[in-house]
TORVEXKE-228943 format. One record per atom (N, C-alpha, C): x, y, z. Coordinates in steps of 0.1 Angstrom, whole numbers, plus 5000, padded with zeros to 4 digits. Example, Ala and Ser with C-alpha at 12.3 -4.5 7.8 and 13.67 -1.06 7.14 Angstrom:
<rs>
513249435078/512349555078/513249675078/512849785071/513749895071/512950005079/
</rs>
This chain:
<rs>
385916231588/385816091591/387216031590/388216081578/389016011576/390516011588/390016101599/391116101610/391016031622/389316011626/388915971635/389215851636/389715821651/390415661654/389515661663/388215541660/387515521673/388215361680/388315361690/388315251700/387615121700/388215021700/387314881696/386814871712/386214851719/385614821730/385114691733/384514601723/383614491726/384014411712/384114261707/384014201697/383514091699/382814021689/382213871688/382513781675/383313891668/384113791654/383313881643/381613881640/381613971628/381514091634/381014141646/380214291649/381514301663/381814451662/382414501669/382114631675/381814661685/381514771698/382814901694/382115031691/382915121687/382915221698/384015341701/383715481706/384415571706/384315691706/385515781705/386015751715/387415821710/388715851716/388115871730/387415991735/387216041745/385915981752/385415851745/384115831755/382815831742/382015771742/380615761732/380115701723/379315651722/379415561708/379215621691/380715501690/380615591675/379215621668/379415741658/378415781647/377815691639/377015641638/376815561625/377115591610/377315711608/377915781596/379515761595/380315691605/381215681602/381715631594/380815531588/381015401575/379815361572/379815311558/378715261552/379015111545/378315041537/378414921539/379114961525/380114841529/381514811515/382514891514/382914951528/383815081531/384914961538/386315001531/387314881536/387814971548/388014871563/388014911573/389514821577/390514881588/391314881589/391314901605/392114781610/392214771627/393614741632/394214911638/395614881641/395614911658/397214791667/397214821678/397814931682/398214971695/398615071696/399515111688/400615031688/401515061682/401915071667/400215121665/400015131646/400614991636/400714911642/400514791633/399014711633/399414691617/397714641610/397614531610/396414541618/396214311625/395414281622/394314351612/393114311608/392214431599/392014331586/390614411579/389314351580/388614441570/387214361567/386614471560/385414441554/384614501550/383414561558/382914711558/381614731563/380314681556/380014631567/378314531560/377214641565/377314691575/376514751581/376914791599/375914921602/376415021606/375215101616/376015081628/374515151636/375015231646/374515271660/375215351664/376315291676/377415301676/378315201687/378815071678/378115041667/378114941663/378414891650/379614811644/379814801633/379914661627/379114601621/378914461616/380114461601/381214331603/382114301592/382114171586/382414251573/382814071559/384114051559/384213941554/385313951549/386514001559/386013921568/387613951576/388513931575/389613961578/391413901576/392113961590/392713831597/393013891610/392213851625/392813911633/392313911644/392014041652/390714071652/390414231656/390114191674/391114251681/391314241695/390514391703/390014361715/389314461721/390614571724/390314671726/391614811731/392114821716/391814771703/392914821691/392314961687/392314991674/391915141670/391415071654/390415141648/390115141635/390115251631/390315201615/390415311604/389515261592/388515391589/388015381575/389215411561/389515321561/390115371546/389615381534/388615381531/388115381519/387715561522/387515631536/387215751533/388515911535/389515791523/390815901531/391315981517/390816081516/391016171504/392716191500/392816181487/394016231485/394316381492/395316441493/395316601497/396116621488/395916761481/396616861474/396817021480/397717041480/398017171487/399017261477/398517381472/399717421463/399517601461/400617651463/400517831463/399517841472/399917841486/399717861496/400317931507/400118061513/400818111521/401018151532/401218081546/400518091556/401718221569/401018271572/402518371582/401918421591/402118361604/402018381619/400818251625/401318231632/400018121638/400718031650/400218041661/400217961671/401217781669/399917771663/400417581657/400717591642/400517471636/401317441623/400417521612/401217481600/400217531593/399117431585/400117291586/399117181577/398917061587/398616961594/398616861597/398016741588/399116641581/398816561572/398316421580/397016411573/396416241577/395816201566/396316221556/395716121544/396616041539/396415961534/397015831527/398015891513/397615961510/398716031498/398616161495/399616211499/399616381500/400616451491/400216571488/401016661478/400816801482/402016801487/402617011490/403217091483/402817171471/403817241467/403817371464/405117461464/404817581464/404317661472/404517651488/403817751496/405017781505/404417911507/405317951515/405217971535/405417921542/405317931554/406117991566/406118041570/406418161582/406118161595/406818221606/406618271619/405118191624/405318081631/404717941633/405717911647/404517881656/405117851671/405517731670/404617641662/405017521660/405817461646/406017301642/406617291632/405417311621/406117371607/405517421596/404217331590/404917151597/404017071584/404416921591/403116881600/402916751610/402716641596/403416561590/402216391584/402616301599/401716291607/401316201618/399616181622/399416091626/398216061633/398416081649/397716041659/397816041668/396815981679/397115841681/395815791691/396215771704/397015861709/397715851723/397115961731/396416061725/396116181730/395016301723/394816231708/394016321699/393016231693/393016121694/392715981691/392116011677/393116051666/393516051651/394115971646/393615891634/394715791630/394815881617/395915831611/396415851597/397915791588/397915691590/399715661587/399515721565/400515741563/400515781554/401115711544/400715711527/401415591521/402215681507/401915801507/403015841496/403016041501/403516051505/403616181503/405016301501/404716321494/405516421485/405116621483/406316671490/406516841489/407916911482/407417021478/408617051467/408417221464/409417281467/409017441465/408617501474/409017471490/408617511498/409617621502/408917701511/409917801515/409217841528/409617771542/409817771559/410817841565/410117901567/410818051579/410718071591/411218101602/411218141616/410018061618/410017921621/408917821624/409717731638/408617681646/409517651657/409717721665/409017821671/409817921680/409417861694/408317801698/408217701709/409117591713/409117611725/410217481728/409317361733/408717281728/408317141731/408317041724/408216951730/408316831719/407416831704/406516881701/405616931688/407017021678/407917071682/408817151675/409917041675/409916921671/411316851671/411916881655/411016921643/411516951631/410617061626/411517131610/410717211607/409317131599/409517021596/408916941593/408816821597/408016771603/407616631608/406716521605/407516401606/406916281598/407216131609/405916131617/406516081631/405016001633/404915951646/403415861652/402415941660/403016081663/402416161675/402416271672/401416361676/402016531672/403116601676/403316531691/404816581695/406216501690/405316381687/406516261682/407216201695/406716191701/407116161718/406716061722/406015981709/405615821713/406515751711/406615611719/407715541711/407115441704/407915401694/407315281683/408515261674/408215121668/409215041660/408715041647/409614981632/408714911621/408815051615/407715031606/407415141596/406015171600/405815281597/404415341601/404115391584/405115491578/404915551573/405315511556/404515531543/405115471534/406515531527/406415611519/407315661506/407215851513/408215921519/408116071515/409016151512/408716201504/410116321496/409816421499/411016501505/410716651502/412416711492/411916781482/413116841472/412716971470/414017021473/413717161463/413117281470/413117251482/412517361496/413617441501/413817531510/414417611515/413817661530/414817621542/414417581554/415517691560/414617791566/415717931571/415117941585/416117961596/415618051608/415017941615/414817811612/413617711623/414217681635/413417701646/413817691659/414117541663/414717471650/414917321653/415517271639/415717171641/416217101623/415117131617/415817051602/414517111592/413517011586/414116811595/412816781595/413616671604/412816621610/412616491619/411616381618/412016301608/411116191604/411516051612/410416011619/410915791624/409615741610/410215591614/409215511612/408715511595/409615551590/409415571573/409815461564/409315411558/409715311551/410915351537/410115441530/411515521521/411415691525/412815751529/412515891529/413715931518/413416041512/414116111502/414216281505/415516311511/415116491518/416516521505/416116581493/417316651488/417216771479/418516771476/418116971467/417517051475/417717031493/417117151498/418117281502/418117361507/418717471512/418417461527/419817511535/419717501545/420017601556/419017721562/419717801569/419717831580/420717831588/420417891607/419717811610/419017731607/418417591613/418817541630/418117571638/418917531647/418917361650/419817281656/420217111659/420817141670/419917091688/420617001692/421916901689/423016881693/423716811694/423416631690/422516601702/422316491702/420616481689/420416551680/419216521674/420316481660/419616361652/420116341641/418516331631/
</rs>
């Protein structure tokens, strides 16, 4: 529940017309009544809350609004967004990444990650193409150890770690998307790119890491 960005379609001020990304009307399980709901525009700015009163299918009745909820924006349940913990974890060989972060406060530590087409560790949402939301408000990794990650060349491999609006990060956008993220104390060997590429952060903190054979474009900072 907690990734799914369904599409505003229809509004009348309390009740709002829902559907996936790709077509349908939302689940009614998507929220329940007193679930704080959250409506951003494209460009992941938050223009409006409310409360779930009730819930049917396509269809979501709100309290307590704040804002102006416009047809074409995207919603988010936040009340159903789990902390994540991830820790002594070891992932080696895999197509795509090994983690894709969309929770509101995340914690990585101590794993080790390996030979990965893609980058090691996405915190992005994506409603341009996956129609996932998730901006993230504290996340923190520490003890990591990323290896020969990146071996694809596309936009999805711009860092060994990424902290961006898209999975490839190939959206554009302004502002902050993202809250507070640290990474310390990791060791970034062999990535088929830098060893992270974050926009849109409100505070980032990358230090005490190690840095090796990393490859950098010129023009990437």
């Amino acid at each position: 529940v907690h990734s799914i960005a369904p599409k505003v379609t229809a509004t009348d001020g309390s009740t709002v017309s829902l559907e996936y990304f790709y077509g349908g009307a939302l689940d009614a399980l998507w929220s329940r009544a007193g679930d704080e709901i959250e409506f951003y525009d494209k460009t992941y700015k938050l223009i409006a809350t409310g409360k779930a009163k009730s819930a049917k299918s396509g269809k979501l009745t709100l309290e307590n609004i704040s804002g102006e909820i416009k047809t074409g924006c995207f919603a988010r349940n936040k009340s159903t967004c789990p902390d994540l913990e991830i820790e002594n974890v070891e992932v080696d060989g895999g197509r795509a990444r090994a983690f894709l972060v969309q929770s509101k406060n995340a914690t990585i530590r101590n794993c080790k990650i390996s030979n990965l087409g893609l980058a090691a560790i996405i915190v992005s949402p994506d409603i341009d193409f996956w129609g996932e939301m998730g901006p993230s408000e504290q996340v923190e990794m520490s003890g990591l150890e990323i290896r020969n990650v990146c071996s694809m060349k596309t936009d999805a491999c711009r860092g060994a770690i990424m902290v961006t609006n898209s999975h490839s990060g190939s959206v554009k956008g302004s502002g902050t998307l993202h809250g507070t993220v640290k990474i310390t104390d990791s060791i970034f060997d062999n990535a088929g790119a830098p060893a992270l590429y974050a926009i849109l952060t409100d505070t980032l903190e990358f230090s005490d890491n190690t840095l090796i054979g990393n490859t950098a474009d010129p023009g990437d900072t």
